[in-house]
BASEDREN-895118 format. One record per residue: x, y, z of N, C-alpha, C in turn. Coordinates in pm, whole numbers, plus 50000, padded with zeros to 5 digits. Each point is the difference from the previous one (the first is absolute). Layout:
BEGIN
XYZXYZXYZ...
//
This chain:
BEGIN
500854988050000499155012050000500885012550000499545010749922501145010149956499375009450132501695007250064499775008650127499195010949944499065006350125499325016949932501535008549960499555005349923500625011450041499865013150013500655005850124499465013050064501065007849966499345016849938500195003349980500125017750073501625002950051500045010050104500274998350152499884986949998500294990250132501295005050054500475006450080501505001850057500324991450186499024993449969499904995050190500354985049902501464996850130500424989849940499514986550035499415003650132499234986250079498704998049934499295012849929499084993949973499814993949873501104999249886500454996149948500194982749974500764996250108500104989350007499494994750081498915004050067498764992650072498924999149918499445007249913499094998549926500214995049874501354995949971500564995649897499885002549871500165016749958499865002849899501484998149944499705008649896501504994549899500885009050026501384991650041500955003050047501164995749937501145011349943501614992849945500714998150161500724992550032500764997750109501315010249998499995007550072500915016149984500444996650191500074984850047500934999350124501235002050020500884994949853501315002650009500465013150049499315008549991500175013550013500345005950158499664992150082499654998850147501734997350003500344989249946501364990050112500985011949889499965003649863500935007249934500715012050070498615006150032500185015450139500284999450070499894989150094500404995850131501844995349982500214997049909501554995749984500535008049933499485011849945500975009949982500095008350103499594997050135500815009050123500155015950009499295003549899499805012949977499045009250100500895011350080498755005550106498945005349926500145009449901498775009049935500244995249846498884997049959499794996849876498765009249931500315006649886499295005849931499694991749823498974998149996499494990949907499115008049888500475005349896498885007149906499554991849869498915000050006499534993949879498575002449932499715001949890498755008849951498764997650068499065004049965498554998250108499384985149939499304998650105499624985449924500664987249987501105001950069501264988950020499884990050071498834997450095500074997050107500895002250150500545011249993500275006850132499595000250125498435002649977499585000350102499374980050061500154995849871499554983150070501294997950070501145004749902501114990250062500225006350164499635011650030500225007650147499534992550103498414997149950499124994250080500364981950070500964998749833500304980750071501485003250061500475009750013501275005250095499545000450128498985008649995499385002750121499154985850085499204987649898499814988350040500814991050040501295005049935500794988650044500595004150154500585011050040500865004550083499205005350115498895005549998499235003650094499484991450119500345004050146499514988250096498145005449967499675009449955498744996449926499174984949959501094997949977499884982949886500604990550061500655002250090500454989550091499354985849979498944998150044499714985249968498774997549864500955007749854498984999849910501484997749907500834992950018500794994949895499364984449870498985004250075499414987549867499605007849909500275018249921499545003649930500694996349931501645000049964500974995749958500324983750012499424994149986499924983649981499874995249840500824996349951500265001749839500325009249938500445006550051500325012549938501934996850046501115010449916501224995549979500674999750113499555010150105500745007750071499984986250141498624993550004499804991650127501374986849941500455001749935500534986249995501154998350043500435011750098501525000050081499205001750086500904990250095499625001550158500635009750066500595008649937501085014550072498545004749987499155002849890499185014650038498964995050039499574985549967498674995950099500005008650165501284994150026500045004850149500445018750036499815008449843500275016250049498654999649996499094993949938498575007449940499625005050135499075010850012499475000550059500535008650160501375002850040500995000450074500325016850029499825012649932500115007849977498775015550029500445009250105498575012449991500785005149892498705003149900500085005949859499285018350037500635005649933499075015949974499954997649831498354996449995499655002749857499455012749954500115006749888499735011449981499785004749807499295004849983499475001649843499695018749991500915000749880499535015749998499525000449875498834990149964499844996549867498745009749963499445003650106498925009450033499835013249977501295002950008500285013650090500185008449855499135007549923499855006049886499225013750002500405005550131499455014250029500715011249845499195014749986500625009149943500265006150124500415000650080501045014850073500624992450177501045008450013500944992450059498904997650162499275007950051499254997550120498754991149991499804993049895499374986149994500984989949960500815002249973500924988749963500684993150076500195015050155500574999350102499134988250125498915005549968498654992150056499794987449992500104997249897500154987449913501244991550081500695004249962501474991750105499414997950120499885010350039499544999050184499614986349989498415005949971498574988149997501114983950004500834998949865501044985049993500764998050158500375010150064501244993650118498515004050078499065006150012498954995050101500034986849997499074998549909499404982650008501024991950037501175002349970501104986150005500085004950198499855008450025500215002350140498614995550099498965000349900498824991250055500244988949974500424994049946500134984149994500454997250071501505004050052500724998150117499335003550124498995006350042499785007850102499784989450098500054986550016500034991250101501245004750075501245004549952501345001950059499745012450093499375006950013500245011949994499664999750207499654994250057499685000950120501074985450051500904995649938500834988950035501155003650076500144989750094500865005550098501845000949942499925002849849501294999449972500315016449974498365007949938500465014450007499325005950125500615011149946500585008450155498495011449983499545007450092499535010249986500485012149897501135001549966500465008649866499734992649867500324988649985499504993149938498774996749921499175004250147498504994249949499525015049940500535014150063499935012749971500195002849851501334992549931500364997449927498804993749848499774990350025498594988349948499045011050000499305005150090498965009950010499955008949893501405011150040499575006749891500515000149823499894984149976500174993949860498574998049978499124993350101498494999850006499575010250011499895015750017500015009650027499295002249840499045007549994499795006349902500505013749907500815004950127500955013250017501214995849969500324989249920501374997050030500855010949891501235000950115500725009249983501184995549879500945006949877500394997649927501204987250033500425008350137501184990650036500014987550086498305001550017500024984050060499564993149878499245003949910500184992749844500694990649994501775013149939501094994249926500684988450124499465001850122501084990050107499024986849986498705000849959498854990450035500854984150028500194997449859500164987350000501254998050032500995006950023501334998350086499834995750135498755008750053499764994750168499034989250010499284998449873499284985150019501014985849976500875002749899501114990750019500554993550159500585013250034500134997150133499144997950096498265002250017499394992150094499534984949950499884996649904499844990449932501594990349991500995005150017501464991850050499864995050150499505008450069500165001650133498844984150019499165003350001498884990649960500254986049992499954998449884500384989449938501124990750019501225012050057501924993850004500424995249906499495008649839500714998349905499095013949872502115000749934499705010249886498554996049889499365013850007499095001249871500375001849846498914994149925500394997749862498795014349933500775007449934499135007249948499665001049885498605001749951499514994749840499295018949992500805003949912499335011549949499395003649857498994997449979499194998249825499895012949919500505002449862499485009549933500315011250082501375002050019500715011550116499925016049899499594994949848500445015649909499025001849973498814995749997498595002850035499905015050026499905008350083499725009250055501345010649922501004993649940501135008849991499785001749803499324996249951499674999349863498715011750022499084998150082498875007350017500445013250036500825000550052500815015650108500475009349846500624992849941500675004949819499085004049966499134992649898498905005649964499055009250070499975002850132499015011450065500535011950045501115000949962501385011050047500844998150130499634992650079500214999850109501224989350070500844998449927501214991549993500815002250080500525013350077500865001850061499694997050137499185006150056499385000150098499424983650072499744989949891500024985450002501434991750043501155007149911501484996250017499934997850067500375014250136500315000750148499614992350085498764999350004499434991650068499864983949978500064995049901500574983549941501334998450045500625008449971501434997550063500184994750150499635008150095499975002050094499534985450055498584996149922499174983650050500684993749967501074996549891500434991149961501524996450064500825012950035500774999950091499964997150147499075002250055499544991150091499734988550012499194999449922499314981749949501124991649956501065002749937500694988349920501805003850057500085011650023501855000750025500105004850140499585005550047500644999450145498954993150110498914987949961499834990450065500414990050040500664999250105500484984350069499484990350055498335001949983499084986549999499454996949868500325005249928500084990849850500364991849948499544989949978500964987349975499955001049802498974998549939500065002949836498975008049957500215010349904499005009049925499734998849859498954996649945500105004549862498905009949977500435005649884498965008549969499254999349818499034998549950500234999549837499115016149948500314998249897498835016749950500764991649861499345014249915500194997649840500955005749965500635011750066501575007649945500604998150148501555001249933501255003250079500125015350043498995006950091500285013950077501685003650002500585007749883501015004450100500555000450096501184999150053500674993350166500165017550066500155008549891500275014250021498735003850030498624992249956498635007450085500224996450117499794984250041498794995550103501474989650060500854997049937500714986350053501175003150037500525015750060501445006249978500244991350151499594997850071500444999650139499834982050029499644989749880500044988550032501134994049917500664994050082501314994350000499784985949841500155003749927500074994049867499354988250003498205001549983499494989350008499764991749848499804987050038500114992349849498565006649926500485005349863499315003149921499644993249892498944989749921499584994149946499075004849945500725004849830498825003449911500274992649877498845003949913499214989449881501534998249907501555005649999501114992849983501224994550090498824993750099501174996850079499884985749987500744990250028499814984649971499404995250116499835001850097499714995250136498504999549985499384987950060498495001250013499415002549900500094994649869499815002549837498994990449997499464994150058499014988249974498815000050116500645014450107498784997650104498945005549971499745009049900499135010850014499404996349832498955002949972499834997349843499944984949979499344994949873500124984449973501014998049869500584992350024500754995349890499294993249890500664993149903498964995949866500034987750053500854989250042499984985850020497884998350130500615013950101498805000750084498615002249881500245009149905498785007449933499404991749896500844989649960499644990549907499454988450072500294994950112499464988950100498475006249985500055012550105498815002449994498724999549892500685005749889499184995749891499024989449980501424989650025499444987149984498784993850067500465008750100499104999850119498254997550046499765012149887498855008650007499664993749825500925000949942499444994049840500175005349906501085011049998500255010649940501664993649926500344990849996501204994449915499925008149877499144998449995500045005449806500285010449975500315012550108499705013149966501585007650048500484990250009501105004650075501245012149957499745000549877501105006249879499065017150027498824994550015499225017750005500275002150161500024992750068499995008050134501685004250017500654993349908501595002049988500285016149958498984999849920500515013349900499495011650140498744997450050499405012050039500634998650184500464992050003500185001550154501554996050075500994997349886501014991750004500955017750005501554996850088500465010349931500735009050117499824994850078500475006550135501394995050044501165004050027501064995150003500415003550117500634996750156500374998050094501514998850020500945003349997501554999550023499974995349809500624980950058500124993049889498794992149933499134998150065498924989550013499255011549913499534994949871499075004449903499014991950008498655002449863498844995650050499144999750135500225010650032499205001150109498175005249953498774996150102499165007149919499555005350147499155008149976499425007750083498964993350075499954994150138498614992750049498685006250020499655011349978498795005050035498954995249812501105007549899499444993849909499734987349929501014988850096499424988949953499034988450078500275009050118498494997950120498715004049930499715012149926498785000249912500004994349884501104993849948499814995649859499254982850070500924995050106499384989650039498604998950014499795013750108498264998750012499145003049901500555006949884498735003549870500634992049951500864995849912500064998249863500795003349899499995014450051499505010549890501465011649991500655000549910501265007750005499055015150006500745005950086499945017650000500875005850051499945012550061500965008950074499985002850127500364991450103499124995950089501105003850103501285004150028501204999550097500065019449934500065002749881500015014449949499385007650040498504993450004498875008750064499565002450113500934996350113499704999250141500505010450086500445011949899500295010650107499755007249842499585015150072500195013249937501055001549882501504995650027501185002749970500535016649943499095007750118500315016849991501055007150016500734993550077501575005450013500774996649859499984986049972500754999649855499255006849911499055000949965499315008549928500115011049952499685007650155501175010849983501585003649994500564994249986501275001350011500094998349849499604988149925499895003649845499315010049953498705005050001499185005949968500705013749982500685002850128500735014550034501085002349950500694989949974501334992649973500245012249897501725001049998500715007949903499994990649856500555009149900499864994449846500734983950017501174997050063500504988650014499494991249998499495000050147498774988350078499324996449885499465009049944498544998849897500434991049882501465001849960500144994449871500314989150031501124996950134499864983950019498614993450036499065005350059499134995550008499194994849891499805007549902499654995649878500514987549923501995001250022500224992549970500084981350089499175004150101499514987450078498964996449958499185008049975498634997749939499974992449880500875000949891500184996149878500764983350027499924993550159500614991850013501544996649991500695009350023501415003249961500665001950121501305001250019500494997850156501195016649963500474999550097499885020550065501744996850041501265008750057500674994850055500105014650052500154995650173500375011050081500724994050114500215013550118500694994150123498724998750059500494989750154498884997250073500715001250140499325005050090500005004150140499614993150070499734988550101498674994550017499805010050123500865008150058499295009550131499755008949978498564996449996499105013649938499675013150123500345011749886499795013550090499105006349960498924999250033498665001950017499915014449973500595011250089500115014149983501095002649844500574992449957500795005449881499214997449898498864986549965499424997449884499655006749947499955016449993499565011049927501005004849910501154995350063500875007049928501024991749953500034982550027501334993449954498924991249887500145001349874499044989649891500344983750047501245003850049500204980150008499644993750112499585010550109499384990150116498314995649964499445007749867498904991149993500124987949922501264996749904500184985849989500474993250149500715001450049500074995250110498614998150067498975009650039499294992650045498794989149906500045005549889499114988849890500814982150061501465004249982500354983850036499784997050149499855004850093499824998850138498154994050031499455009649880498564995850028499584990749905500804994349935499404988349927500104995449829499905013549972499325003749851501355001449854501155000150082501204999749911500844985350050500814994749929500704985849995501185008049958500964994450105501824995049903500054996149932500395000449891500584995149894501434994449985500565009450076501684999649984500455012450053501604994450073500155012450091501545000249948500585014349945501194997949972501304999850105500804995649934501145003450117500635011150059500035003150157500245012450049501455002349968499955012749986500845006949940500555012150095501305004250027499875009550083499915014149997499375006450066499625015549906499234995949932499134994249980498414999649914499054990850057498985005549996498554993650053499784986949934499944990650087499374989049913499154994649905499724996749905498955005149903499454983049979498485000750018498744988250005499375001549872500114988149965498694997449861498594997050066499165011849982498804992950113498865000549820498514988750036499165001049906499105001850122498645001249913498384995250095499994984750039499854996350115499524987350033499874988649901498185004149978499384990249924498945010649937498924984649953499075006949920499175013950048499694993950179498995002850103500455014449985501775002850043500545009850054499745014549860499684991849891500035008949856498585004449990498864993650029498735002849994499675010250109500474993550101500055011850145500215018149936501374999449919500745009449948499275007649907498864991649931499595005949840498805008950077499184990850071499005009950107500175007450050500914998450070500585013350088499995016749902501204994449908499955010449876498835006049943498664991749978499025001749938499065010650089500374994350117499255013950175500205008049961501525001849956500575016249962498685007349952499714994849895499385010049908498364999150042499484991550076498554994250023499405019450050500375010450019499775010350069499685007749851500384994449912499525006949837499194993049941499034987250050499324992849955500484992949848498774999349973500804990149857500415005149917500675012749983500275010249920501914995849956500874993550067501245000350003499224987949854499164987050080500024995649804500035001849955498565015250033500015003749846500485005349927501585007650058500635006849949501254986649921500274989050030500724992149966499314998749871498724997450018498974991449891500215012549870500325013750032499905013249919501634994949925500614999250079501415002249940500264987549885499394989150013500514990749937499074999349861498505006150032499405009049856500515007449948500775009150054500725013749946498785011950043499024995550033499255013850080500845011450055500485012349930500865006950083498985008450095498945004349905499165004450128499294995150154499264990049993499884992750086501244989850109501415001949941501164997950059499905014650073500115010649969499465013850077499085002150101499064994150011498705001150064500794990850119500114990349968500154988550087501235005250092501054999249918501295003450092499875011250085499215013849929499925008750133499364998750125499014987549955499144993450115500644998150105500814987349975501094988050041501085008850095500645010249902500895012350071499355009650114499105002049973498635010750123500434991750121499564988449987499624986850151501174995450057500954997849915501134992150017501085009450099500385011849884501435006350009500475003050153498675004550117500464996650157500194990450060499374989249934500364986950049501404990749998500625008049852501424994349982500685011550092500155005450064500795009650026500354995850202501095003250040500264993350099499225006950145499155010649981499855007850105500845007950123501774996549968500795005250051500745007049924499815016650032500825006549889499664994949872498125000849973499745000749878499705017949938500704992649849500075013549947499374995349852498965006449943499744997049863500975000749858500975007850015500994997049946500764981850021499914994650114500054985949972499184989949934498645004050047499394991149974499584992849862500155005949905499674998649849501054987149985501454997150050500704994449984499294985950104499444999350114499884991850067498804995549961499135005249928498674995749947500104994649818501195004749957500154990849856500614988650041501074995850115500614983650030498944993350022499345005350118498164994350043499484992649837499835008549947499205000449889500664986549914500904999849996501104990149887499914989250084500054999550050499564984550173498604996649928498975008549994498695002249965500174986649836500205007349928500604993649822500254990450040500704995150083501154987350018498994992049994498884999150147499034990050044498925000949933499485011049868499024996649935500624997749850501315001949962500124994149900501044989049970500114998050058501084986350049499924991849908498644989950033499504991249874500474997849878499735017449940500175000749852500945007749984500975011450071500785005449990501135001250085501785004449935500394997150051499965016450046500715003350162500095015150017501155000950060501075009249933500585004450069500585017850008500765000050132500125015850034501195007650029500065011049945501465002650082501424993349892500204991349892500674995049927500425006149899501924995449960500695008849850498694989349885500295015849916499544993749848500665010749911500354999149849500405010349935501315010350132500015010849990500585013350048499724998850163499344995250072499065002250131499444985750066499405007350105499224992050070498475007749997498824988949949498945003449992498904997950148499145009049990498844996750130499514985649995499334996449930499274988749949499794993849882500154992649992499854988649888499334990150004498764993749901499004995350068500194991849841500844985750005500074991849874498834991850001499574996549886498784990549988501074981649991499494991750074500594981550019499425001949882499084997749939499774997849836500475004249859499964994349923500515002349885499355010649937500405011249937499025010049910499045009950109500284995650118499345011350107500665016950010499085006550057500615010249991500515001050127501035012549981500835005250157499445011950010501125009350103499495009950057500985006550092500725011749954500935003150127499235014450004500535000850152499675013350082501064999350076499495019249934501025007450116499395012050033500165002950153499215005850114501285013250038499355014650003500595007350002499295012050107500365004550058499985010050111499935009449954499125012949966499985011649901500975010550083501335003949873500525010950067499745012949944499365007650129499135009249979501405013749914501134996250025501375013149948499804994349838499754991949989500274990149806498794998449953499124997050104498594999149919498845007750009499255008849929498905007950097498734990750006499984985949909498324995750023500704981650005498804993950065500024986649992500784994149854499115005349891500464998049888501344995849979500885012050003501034999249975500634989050088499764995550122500424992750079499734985849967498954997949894500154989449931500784999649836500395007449947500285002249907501634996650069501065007650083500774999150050500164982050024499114997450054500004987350066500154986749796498955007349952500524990649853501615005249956500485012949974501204997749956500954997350064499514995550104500944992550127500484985649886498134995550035500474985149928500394997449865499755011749932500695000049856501624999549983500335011050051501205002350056500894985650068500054998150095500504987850066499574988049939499065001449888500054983549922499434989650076499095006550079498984987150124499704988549895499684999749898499504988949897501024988050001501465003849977500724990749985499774987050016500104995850145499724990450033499184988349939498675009450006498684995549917500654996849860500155004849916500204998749921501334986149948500925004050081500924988349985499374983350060498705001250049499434990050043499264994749903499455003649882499465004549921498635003649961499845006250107498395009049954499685013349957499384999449902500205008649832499615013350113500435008949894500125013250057498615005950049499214995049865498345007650048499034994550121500734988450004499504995150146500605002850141500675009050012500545011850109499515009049997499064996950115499605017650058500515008150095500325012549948500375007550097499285011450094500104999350118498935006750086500675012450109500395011349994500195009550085499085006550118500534996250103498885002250156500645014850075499445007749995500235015150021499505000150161500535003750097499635001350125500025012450070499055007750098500045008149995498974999950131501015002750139498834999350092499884984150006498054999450014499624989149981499134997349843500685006049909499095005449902501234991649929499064992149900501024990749870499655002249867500525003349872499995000249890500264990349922499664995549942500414984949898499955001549873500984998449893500125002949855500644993149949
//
């Protein structure tokens, strides 16, 4: 009889009490435990199972569970008698800041509290025990305190360590979930700095100058900078999506994803769930697929976008959307299924992403959506340079929608301006584009130190992203590339034989050279006359009369097309 399967389940007992479908991710338990490591930081995209694997950390080690080691009975981890006899042996502080998605720093602040409350109500049996003292219990109080003060916060779980050592007569294991949670939310709401200080402070307490700590890990989806939040912890093991360690705990492998198949009855389909869900690479260990999406492919059937669509994805969004001319053109050229080569950071600085283009590849590979390819050899005096592509299929469809939002604020008018251009409608290419330009042109623009003099430039890359995902199919597009004398705006080749093309070039009216739009398209054709934009085309061989040429006059938010 094939297991249910549940879908969103992160409770690991109930899991394997109700016996839904489960990959065996025990090894993971005795691997951590023998790398002897005090603080472990674990990042890996959303949807990884993070938060299951916390929870069977927390089943296994917790005197919680003390006499519930039959959850782990067939499973890898029971089959040494070394950890039969830890299970269960250990006071745990569990903790999830998976929640915690306030806009401004005095709910966010709240939010934390509310987490070291409860964990201090759970404990609150200790709290009248003859091991603490009256300061002590003063102590406990005002963590229960609704008033609690900033600096009994950041000490919280430093002094629950220690009444919970005292207690017990042995070091605590601390499980901290989705720790960048609140520090991704702080970025996006302005309020980043003011978050720093105070993370710092909990975490320096909590993990480096505690001496009833016996092991910590922590996981989230990026590597926080050590210069934000981690300056004051003594070099804890850092494990991200290229590190080799723990490459098989998190995510399912294909040997796991193909069993399953078999499983459920789905053998046959295996090459499509390959394409759309396969693709995730871990240190060395490739083929990895994503488990959330093949937890629903199990329960429907039915291939979709099912791991893509489970968050907003507004921060990357914006960070492309806003993104300088760079960003935009590699992006495009990801879109077109093509792989990009840059440096990669994995410690992401949250306050610089405005201003460094390569920490948003860095975080695309941190959150999931970009793959290694190949990493060259370091060199000294130069940045290391990564071949990264898109994932998979999932991660490209995710991408084409996203793009398509852009414009959803001009209604169906960006078609119809596509649908104009490839008629040769120059008028109705007019109508439309000034539409498209009206709705759009604030939206591409970064809202920091926006100036309309930028934006014309940040709303034509937008726009060419736009081409990419509606003409893909049938055309090839590219931007920014030599041809003849120059480099042209756009080039929009037809995959077919005898099709027509189409280059554009997009020009900024200078009001000292030009007095009307006009001329600003006229300028903009003997641009492409001049520099020989055709070349290309032509040496490809598509006849001359099937090149159109199109001059985009900008002005304000006001566009001319000729």
């Amino acid at each position: 009889m094939k297991r249910t399967v549940g879908i969103g389940i992160q409770s690991f007992d109930k899991i394997i009490e109700e016996n839904y479908f489960y990959i065996d991710k025990t090894n993971f338990i005795k691997e951590w435990w023998e790398s002897g490591d005090d603080v472990t930081l674990m990042t890996r995209p959303r949807r990884f199972g993070k938060s299951l694997n916390m929870s069977m950390l927390n089943s296994f080690f917790s005197l919680d569970y003390k006499d519930r080691g039959a959850l782990f009975e067939g499973l890898a981890i029971w089959k040494e008698e070394k950890y039969r006899e830890l299970q269960g042996t250990y006071p745990v502080i569990n903790l999830s800041f998976a929640r915690i998605k306030e806009t401004d720093y005095k709910k966010t602040k709240s939010k934390i509290y509310e987490v070291l409350r409860n964990e201090y109500i759970k404990y609150s049996y200790i709290r009248d025990s003859e091991v603490l003292t009256d300061a002590d219990r003063e102590t406990f109080d005002s963590v229960l305190s609704k008033n609690m003060e900033e600096t009994d916060a950041t000490s919280a779980l430093y002094q629950l360590s220690g009444f919970l050592c005292r207690y017990y007569g042995k070091k605590v294991i601390i499980l901290l979930d989705e720790y960048d949670t609140p520090m991704q939310e702080s970025y996006v709401n302005g309020f980043w700095d003011e978050l720093v200080s105070f993370t710092r402070s909990l975490f320096n307490s909590t993990f480096k100058t505690n001496p009833w700590l016996e092991r910590g890990i922590m996981t989230g989806i990026t590597r926080v900078s050590k210069e934000s939040i981690f300056s004051d912890l003594n070099n804890p093991k850092v494990v991200t999506t290229t590190s080799d360690e723990y490459a098989t705990a998190f995510g399912f492998t294909e040997e796991e994803v193909f069993a399953a198949l078999e499983e459920y009855g789905y053998g046959g389909q295996k090459e499509d769930v390959k394409h759309w869900y396969d693709g995730f690479i871990f240190g060395e260990q490739k083929d990895i697929y994503n488990p959330w999406s093949i937890l629903n492919f199990l329960d429907t059937g039915k291939i979709g976008t099912y791991w893509a669509n489970t968050s907003s994805n507004s921060l990357l969004g914006k960070l492309i959307r806003e993104g300088d001319e760079e960003i935009k053109e590699l992006f495009g050229i990801l879109l077109k299924g093509e792989s990009i080569r840059c440096p990669i950071d994995e410690q992401i600085v949250y306050d610089q992403l405005d201003d460094d283009p390569d920490a948003v590849w860095s975080l695309l590979l941190a959150s999931g959506y970009l793959k290694v390819l190949s990493v060259d050899e370091k060199v000294a005096g130069r940045s290391q340079m990564y071949e990264l592509s898109l994932t998979n299929a999932e991660v490209l469809d995710m991408f084409y929608d996203m793009v398509r939002g852009w414009f959803k604020c001009s209604g169906r008018n960006y078609n119809g301006f596509i649908k104009a251009l490839l008629a040769g409608n120059i008028k109705e290419m007019n109508v439309y584009m000034n539409h498209v330009a009206l709705k759009t042109f604030s939206y591409f623009d970064t809202g920091k130190d926006a100036s309309m003099s930028g934006t014309p430039e940040k709303f034509y890359h937008g726009f060419v992203l736009g081409l990419v995902v509606d003409l893909a199919e049938e055309y090839v597009i590219t931007s920014n590339r030599e041809s003849g004398l120059g480099r042209y705006d756009v080039v929009i080749e037809p995959k077919k034989a005898d099709g027509d093309a189409f280059i554009l070039e997009f020009k900024v009216q200078d009001k000292e050279e030009e007095s009307t739009l006009a001329e600003t398209v006229a300028a903009a054709h003997a641009q492409i006359e001049e520099k020989q934009y055709e070349a290309a085309l032509l040496a490809r061989g598509i006849r001359e009369e099937k090149i159109h040429k199109y001059g985009f006059a900008f002005q304000g938010k006001k566009v001319l097309i000729g």
